[in-house]
LOFIVO-20267 format. One record per residue (C-alpha): residue in three letters; x, y, z. Coordinates in nm, 3 decimals, decimal comma. Layout:
<recs>
{resn = ALA&xx = X&yy = Y&zz = Z}
...
</recs>
This chain:
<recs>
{resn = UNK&xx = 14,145&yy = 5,147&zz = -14,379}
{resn = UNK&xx = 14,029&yy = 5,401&zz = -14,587}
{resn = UNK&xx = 14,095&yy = 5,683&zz = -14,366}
{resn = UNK&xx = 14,459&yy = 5,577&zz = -14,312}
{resn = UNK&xx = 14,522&yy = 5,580&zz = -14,719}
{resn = UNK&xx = 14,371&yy = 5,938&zz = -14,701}
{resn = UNK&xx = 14,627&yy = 6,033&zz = -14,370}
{resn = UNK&xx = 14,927&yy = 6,042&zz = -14,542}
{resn = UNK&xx = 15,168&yy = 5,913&zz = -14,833}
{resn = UNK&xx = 15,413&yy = 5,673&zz = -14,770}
{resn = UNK&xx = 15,746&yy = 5,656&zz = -14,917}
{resn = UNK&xx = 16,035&yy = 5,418&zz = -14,948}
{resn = UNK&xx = 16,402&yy = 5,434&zz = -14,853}
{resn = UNK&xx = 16,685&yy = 5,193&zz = -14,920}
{resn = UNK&xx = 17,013&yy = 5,259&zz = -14,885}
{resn = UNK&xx = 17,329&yy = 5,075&zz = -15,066}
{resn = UNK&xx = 17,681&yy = 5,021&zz = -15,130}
{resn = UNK&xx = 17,883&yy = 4,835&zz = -15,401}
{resn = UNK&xx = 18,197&yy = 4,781&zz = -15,244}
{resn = UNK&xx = 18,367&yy = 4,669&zz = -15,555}
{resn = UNK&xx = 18,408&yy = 4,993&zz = -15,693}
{resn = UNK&xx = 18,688&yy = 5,130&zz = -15,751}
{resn = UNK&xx = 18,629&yy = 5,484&zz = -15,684}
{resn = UNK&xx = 18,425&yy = 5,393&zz = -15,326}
{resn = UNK&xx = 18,759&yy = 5,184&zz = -15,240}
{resn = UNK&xx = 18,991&yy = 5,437&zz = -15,297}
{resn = UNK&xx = 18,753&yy = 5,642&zz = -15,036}
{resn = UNK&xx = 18,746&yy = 5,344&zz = -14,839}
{resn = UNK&xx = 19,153&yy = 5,260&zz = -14,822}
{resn = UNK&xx = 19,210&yy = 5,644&zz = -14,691}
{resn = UNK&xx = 19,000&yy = 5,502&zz = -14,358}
{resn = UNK&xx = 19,070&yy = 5,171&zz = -14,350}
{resn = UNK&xx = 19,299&yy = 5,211&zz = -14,035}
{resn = UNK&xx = 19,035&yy = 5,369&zz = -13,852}
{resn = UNK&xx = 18,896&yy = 5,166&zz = -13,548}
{resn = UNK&xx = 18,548&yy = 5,026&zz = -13,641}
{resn = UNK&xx = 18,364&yy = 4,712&zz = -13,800}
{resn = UNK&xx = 18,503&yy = 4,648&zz = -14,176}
{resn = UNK&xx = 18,375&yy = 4,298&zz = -14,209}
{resn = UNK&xx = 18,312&yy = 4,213&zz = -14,563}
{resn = UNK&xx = 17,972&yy = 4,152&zz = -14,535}
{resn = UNK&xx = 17,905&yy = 4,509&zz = -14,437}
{resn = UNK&xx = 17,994&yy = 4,641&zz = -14,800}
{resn = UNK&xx = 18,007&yy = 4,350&zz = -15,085}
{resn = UNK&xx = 17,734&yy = 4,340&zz = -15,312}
{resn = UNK&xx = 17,487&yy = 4,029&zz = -15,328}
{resn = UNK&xx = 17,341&yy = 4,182&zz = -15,658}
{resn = UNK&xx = 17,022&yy = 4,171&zz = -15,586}
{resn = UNK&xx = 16,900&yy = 4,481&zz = -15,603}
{resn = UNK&xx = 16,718&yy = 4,498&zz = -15,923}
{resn = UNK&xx = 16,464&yy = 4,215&zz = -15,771}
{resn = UNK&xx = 16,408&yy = 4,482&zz = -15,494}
{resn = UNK&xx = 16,248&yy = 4,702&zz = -15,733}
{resn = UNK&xx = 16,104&yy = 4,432&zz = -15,902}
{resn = UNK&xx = 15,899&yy = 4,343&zz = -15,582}
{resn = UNK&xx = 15,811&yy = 4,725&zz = -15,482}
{resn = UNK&xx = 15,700&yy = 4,756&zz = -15,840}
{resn = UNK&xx = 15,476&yy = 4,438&zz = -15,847}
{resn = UNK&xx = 15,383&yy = 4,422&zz = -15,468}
{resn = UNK&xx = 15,320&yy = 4,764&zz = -15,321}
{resn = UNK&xx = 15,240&yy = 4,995&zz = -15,631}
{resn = UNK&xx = 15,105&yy = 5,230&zz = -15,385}
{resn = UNK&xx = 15,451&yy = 5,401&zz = -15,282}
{resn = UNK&xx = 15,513&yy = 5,747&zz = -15,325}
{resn = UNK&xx = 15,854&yy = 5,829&zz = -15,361}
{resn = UNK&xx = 16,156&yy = 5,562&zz = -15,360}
{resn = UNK&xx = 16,485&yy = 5,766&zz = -15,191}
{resn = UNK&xx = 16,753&yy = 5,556&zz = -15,285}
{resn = UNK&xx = 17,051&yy = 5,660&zz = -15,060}
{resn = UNK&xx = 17,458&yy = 5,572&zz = -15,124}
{resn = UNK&xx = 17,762&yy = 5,774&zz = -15,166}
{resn = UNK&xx = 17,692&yy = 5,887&zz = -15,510}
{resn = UNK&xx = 17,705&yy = 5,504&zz = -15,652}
{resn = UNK&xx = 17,414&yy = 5,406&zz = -15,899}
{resn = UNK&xx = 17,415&yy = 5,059&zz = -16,101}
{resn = UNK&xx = 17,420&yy = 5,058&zz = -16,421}
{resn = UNK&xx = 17,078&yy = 4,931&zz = -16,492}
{resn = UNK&xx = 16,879&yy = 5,175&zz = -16,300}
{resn = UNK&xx = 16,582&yy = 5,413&zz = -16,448}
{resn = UNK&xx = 16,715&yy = 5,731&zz = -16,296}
{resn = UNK&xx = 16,463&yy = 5,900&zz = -16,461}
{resn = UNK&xx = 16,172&yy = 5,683&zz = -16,317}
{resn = UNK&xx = 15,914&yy = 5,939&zz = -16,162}
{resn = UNK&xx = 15,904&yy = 5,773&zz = -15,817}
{resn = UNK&xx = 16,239&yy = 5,713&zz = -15,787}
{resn = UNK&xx = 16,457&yy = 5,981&zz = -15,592}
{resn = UNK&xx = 16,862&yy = 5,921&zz = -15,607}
{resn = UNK&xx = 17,026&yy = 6,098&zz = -15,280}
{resn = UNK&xx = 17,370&yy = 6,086&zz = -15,262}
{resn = UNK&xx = 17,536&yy = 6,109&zz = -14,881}
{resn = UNK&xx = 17,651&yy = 6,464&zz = -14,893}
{resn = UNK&xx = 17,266&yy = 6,583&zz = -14,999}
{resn = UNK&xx = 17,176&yy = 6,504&zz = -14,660}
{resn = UNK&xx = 17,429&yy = 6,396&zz = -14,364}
{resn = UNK&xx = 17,602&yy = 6,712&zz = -14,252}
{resn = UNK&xx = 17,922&yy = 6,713&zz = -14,378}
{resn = UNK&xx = 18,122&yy = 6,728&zz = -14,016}
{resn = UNK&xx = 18,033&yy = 6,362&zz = -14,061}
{resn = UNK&xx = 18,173&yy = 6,291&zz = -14,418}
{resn = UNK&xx = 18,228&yy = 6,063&zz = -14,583}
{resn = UNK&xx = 18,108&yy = 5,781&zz = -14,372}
{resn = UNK&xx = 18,094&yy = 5,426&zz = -14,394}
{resn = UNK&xx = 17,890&yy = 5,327&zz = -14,101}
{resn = UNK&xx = 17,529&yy = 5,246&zz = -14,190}
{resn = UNK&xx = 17,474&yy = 5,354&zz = -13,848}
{resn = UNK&xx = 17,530&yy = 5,709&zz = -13,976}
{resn = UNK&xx = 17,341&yy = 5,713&zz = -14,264}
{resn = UNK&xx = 17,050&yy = 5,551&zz = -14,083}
{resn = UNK&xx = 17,067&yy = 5,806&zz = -13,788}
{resn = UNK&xx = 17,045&yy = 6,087&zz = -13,999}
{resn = UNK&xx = 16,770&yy = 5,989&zz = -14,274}
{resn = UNK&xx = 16,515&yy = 6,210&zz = -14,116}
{resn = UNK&xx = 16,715&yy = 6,504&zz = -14,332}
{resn = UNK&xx = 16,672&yy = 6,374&zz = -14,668}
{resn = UNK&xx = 16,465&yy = 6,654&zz = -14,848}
{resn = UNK&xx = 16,105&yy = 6,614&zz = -14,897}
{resn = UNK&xx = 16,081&yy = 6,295&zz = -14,734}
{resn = UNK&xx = 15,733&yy = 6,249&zz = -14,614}
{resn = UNK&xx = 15,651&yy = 6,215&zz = -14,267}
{resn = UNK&xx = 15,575&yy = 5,831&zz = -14,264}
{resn = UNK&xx = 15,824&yy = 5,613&zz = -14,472}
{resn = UNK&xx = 15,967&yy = 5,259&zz = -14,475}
{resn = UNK&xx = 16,315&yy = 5,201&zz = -14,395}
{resn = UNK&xx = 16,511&yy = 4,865&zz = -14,606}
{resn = UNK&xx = 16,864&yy = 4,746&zz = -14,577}
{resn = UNK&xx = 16,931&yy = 4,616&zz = -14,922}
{resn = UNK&xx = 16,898&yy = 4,230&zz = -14,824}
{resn = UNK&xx = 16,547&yy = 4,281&zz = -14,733}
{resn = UNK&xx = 16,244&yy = 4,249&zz = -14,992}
{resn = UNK&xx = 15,865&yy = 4,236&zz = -15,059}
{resn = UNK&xx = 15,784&yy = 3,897&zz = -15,234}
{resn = UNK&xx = 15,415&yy = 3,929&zz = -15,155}
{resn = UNK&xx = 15,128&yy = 4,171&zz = -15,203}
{resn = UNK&xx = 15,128&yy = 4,408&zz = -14,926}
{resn = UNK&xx = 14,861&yy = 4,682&zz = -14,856}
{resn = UNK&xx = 14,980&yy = 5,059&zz = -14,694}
{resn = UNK&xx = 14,810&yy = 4,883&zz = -14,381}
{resn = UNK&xx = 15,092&yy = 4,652&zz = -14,349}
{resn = UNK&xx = 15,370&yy = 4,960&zz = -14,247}
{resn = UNK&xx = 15,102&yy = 5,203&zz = -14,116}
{resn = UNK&xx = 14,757&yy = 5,225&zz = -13,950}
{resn = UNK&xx = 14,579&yy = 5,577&zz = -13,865}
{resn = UNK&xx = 14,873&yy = 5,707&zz = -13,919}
{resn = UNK&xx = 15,076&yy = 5,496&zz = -13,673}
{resn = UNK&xx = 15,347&yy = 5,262&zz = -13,771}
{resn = UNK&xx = 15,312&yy = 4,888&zz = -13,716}
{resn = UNK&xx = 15,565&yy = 4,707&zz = -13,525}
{resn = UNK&xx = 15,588&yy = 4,433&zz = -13,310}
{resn = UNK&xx = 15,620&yy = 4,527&zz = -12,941}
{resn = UNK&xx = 15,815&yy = 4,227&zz = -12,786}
{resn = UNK&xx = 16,064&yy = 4,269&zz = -12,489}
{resn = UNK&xx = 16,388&yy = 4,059&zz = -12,513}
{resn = UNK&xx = 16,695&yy = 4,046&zz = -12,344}
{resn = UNK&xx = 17,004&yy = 4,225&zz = -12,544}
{resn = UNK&xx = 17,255&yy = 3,943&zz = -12,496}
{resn = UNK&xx = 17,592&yy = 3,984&zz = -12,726}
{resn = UNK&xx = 17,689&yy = 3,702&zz = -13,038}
{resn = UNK&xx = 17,967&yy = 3,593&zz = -13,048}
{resn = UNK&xx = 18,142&yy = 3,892&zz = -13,247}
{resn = UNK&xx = 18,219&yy = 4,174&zz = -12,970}
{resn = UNK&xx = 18,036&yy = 4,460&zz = -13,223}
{resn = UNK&xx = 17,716&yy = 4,407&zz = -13,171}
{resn = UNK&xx = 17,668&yy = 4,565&zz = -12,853}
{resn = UNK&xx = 17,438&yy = 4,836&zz = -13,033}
{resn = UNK&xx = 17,130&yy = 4,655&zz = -12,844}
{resn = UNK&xx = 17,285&yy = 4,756&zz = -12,491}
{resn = UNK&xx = 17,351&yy = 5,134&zz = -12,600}
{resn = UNK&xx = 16,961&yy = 5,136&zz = -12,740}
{resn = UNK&xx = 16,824&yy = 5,041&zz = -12,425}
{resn = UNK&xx = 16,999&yy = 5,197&zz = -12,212}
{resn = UNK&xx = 16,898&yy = 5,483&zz = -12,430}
{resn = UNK&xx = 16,550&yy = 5,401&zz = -12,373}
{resn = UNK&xx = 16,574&yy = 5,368&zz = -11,962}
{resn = UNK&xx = 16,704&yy = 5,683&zz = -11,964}
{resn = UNK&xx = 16,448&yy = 5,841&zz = -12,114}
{resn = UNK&xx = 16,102&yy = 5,590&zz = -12,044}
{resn = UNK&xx = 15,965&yy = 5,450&zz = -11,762}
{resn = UNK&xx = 15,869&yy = 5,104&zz = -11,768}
{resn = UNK&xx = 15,577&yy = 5,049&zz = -11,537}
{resn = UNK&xx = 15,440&yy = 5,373&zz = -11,745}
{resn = UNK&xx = 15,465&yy = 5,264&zz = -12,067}
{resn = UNK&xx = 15,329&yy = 4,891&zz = -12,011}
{resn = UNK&xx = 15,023&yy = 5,096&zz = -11,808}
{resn = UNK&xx = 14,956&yy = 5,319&zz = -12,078}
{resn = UNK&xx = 15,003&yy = 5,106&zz = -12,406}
{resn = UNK&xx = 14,892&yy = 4,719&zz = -12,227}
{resn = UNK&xx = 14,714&yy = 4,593&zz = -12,499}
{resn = UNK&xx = 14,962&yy = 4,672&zz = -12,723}
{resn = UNK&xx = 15,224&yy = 4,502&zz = -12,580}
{resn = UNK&xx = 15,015&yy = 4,177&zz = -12,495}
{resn = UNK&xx = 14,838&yy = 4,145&zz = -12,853}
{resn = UNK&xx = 14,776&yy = 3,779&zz = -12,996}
{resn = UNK&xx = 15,006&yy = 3,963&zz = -13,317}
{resn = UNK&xx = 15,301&yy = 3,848&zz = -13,156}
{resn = UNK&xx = 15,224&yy = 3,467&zz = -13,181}
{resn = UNK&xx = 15,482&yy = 3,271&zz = -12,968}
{resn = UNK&xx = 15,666&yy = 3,563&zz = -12,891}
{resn = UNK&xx = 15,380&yy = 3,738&zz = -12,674}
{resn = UNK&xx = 15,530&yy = 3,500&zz = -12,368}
{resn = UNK&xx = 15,804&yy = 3,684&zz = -12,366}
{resn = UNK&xx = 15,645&yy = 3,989&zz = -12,264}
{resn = UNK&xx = 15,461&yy = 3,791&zz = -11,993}
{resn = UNK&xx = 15,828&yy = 3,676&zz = -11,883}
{resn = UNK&xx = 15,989&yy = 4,051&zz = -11,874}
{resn = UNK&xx = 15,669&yy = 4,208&zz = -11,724}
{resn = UNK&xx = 15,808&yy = 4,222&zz = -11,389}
{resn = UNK&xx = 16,128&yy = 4,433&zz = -11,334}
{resn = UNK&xx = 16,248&yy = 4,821&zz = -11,307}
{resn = UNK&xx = 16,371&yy = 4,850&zz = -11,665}
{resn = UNK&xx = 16,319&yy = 4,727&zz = -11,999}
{resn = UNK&xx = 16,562&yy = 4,465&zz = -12,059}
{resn = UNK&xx = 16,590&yy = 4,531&zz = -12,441}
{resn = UNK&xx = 16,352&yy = 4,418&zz = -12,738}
{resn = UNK&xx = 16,339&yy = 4,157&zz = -13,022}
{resn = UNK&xx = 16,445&yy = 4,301&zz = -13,367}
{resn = UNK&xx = 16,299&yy = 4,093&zz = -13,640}
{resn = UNK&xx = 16,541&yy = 4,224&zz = -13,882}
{resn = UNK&xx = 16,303&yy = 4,334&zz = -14,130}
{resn = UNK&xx = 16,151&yy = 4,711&zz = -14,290}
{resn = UNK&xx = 16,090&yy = 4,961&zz = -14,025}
{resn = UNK&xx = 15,787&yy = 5,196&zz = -14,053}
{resn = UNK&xx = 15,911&yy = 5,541&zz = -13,910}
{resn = UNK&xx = 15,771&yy = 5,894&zz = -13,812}
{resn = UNK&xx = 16,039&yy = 6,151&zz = -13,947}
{resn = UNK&xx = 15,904&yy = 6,342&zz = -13,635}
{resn = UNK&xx = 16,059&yy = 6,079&zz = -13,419}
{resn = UNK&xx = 16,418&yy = 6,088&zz = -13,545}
{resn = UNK&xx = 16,371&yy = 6,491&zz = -13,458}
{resn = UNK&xx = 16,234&yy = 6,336&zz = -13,142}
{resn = UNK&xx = 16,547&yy = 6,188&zz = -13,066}
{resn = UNK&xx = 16,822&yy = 6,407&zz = -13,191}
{resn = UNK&xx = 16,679&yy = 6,683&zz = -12,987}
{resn = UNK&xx = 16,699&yy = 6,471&zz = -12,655}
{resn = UNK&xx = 16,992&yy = 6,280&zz = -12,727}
{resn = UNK&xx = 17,218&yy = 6,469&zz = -12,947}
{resn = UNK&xx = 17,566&yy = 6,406&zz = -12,787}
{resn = UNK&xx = 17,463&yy = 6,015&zz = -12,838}
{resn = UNK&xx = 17,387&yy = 6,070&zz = -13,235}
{resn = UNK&xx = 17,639&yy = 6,327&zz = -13,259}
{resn = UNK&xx = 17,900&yy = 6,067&zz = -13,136}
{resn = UNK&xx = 17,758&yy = 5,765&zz = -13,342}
{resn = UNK&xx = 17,736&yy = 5,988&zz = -13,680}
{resn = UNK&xx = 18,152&yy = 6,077&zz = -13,605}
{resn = UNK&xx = 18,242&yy = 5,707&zz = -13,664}
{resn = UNK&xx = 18,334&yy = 5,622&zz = -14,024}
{resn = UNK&xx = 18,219&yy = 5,267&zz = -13,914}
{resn = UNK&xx = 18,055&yy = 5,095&zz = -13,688}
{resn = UNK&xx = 18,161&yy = 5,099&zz = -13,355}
{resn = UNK&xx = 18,026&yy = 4,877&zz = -13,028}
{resn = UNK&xx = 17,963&yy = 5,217&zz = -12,870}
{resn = UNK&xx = 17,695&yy = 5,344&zz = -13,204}
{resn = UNK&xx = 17,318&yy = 5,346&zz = -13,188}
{resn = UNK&xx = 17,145&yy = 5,249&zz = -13,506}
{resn = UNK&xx = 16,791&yy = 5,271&zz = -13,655}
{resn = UNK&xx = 16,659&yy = 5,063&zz = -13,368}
{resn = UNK&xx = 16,626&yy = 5,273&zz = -13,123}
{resn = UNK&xx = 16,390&yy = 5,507&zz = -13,289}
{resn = UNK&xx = 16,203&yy = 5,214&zz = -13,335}
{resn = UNK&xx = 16,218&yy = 5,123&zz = -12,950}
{resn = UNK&xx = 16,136&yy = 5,478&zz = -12,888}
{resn = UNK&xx = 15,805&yy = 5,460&zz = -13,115}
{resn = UNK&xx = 15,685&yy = 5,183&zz = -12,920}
{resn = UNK&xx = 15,784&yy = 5,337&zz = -12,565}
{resn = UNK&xx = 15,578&yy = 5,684&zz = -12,691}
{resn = UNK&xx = 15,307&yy = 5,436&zz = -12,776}
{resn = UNK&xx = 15,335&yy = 5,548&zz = -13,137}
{resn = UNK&xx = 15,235&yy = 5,201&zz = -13,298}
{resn = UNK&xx = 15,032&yy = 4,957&zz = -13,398}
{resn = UNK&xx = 15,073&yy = 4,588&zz = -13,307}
{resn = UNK&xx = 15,192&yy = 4,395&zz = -13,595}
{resn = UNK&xx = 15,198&yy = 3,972&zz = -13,688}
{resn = UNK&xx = 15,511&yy = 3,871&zz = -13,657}
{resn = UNK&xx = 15,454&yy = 3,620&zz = -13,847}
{resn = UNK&xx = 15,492&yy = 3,909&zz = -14,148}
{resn = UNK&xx = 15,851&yy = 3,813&zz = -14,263}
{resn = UNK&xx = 16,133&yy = 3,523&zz = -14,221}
{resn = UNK&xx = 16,424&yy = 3,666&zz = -14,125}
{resn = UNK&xx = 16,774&yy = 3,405&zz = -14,243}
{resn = UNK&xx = 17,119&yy = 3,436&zz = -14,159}
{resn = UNK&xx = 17,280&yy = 3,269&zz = -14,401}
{resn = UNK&xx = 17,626&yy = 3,168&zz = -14,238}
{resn = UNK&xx = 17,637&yy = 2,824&zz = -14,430}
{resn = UNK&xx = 17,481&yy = 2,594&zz = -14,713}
{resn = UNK&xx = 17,200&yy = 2,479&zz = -14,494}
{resn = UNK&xx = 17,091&yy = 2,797&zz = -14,382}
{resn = UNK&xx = 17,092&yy = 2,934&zz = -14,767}
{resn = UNK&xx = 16,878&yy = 2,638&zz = -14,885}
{resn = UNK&xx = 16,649&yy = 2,714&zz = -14,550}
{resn = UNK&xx = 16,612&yy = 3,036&zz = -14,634}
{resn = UNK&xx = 16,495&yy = 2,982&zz = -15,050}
{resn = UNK&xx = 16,247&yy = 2,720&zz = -14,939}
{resn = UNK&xx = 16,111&yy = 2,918&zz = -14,676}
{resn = UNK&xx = 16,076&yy = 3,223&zz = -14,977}
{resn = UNK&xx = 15,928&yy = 2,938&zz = -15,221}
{resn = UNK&xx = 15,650&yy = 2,878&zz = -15,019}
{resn = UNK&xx = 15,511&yy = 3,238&zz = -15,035}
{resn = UNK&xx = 15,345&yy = 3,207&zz = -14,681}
{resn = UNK&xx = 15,573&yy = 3,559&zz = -14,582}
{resn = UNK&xx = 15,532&yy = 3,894&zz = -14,720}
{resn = UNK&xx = 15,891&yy = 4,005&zz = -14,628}
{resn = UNK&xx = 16,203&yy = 3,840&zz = -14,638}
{resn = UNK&xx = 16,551&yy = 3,905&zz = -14,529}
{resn = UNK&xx = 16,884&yy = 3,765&zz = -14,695}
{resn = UNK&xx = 17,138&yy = 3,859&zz = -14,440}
{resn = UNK&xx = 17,496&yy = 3,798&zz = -14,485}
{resn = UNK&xx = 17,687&yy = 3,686&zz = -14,218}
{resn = UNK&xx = 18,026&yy = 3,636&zz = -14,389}
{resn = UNK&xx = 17,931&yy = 3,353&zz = -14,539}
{resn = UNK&xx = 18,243&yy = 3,186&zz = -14,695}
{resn = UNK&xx = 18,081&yy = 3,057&zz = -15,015}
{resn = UNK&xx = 17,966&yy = 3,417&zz = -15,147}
{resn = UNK&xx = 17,942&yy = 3,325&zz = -15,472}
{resn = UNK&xx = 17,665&yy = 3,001&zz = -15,433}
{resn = UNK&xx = 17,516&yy = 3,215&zz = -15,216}
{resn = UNK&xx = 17,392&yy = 3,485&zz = -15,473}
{resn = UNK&xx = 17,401&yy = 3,246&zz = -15,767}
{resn = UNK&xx = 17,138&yy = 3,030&zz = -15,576}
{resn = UNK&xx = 17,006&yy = 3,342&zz = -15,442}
{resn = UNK&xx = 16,935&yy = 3,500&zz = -15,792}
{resn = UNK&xx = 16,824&yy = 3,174&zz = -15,929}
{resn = UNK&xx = 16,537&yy = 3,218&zz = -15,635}
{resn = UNK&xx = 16,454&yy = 3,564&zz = -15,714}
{resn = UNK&xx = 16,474&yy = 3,538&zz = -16,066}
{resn = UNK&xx = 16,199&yy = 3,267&zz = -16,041}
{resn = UNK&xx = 16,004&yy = 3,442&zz = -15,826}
{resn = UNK&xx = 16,023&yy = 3,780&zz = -16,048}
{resn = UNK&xx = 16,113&yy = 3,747&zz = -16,375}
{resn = UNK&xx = 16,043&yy = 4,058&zz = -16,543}
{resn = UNK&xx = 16,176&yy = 4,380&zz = -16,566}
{resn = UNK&xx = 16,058&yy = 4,648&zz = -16,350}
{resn = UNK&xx = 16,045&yy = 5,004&zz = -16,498}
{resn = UNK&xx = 16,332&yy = 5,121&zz = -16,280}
{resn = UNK&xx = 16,498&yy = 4,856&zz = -16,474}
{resn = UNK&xx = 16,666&yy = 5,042&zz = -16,812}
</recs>
């Protein structure tokens, strides 16, 4: 443990997007006839944000540096002058044949270019959050990110978008062996981490290819080195992905550099019992998902918004939650 504190610093990156803005939908309305994903629920704003600080503040003093990534949008309320806290608008760091974008798949594929970003940092959607102490040993150990390793088969929802999972792995065939990666990284892959989840790597331990993995939907530890991994091998793929101002069923996101950490054996096994994960698609799964925060028994939890028709119980209620848990200001807070 104390080696790993001495390895490296860890920072923090979230990226955002207030899509009630004027200015950002003015951008947004020159596009908006552009083929891609422009579901609501990819850009409105569940105002939350300030209880994200709140919990890196309270929970995980240790961070270095906070990069806090949109298109040049900051809320009213933030501490811009907070020493930890680095604002990086799009243009500072996507190349600008890909401007301006509104595909998080984009922006995620190309974080590895934000300036002075250390070598090991955390990756957070803005409906994910710390609501519980966490040590630097949660995201990384001797150096090594900590993930959880479990094989699953990418099967589409209902929604034809989301075949992302079928690009990644494919992705990951191309460039992996199976049999060679199970040989070389076994107990990895079969650790007692993954609770009721380690069958499933029993059930997908026989065949040619890796039939996908399970995302948990929850902060990613990364190795900068490993998006300039994967740029360099698959550049057409990223190059492609980065052109779409949104989401398209063809993109690759943030996952696969995840996948590709665990095929290079670049991780440590992590609980999965770590975070609760909700889609919150009606009243029952919002409720669900603030008891299951109320109990504290997870560290991280995820708020995702699946076009959820009653928008505004869901962040009132949602608030109400967060507010209970974490009262008080944070110093990014003005």
């Amino acid at each position: 443990m104390k080696n790993n504190k001495q390895i490296e610093k860890i920072d923090f990156v979230i990226i955002w997007v207030d899509g009630d803005d004027p200015e950002w939908q003015k951008e947004y309305n020159k596009y908006r006839n552009v083929d891609g994903d422009k579901r609501n629920s990819r850009f409105r704003d569940m105002e939350l944000l300030q209880y994200w600080f709140r919990g890196v503040e309270k929970f995980t003093p240790w961070v270095n540096k906070i990069y806090f990534v949109t298109c040049g949008q900051k809320p009213t309320w933030l501490n811009t002058n907070h020493p930890k806290l680095v604002c990086i608008n799009h243009k500072d760091y996507i190349p600008k044949q890909y401007l301006p974008t509104f595909s998080s798949h984009t922006i995620e594929d190309n974080l590895h270019r934000i300036k002075d970003l250390s070598e090991r940092f955390v990756y957070f959607n803005d409906d994910t959050f710390i609501i519980k102490s966490m040590q630097p040993e949660d995201f990384f150990k001797n150096g090594l990110p900590c993930e959880s390793a479990v094989m699953n088969y990418s099967a589409p929802r209902k929604e034809p978008l989301n075949l992302v999972p079928f690009v990644n792995v494919a992705t990951i065939n191309r460039n992996f062996i199976k049999k060679d990666v199970l040989r070389k990284n076994l107990r990895k892959f079969f650790s007692f981490k993954y609770n009721k989840y380690l069958i499933k790597n029993f059930q997908f331990i026989i065949g040619t290819w890796f039939p996908g993995f399970k995302y948990f939907h929850l902060p990613t530890s990364f190795l900068k080195s490993t998006f300039e991994e994967v740029w360099q091998k698959e550049y057409d793929l990223l190059d492609k992905t980065s052109s779409h101002k949104f989401r398209v069923l063809t993109d690759v996101n943030q996952w696969l550099f995840k996948d590709w950490q665990i095929c290079s054996g670049k991780f440590y096994p992590r609980n999965t019992n770590i975070g609760y994960y909700a889609v919150i698609d009606s009243d029952t799964a919002l409720y669900n998902a603030i008891a299951a925060m109320k109990k504290r028994k997870y560290k991280l939890f995820c708020a995702n918004d699946e076009d959820y028709e009653n928008f505004d119980l869901m962040k009132s209620e949602l608030k109400k939650a967060f507010n209970d848990l974490l009262p008080e200001k944070s110093k990014f807070e003005i």
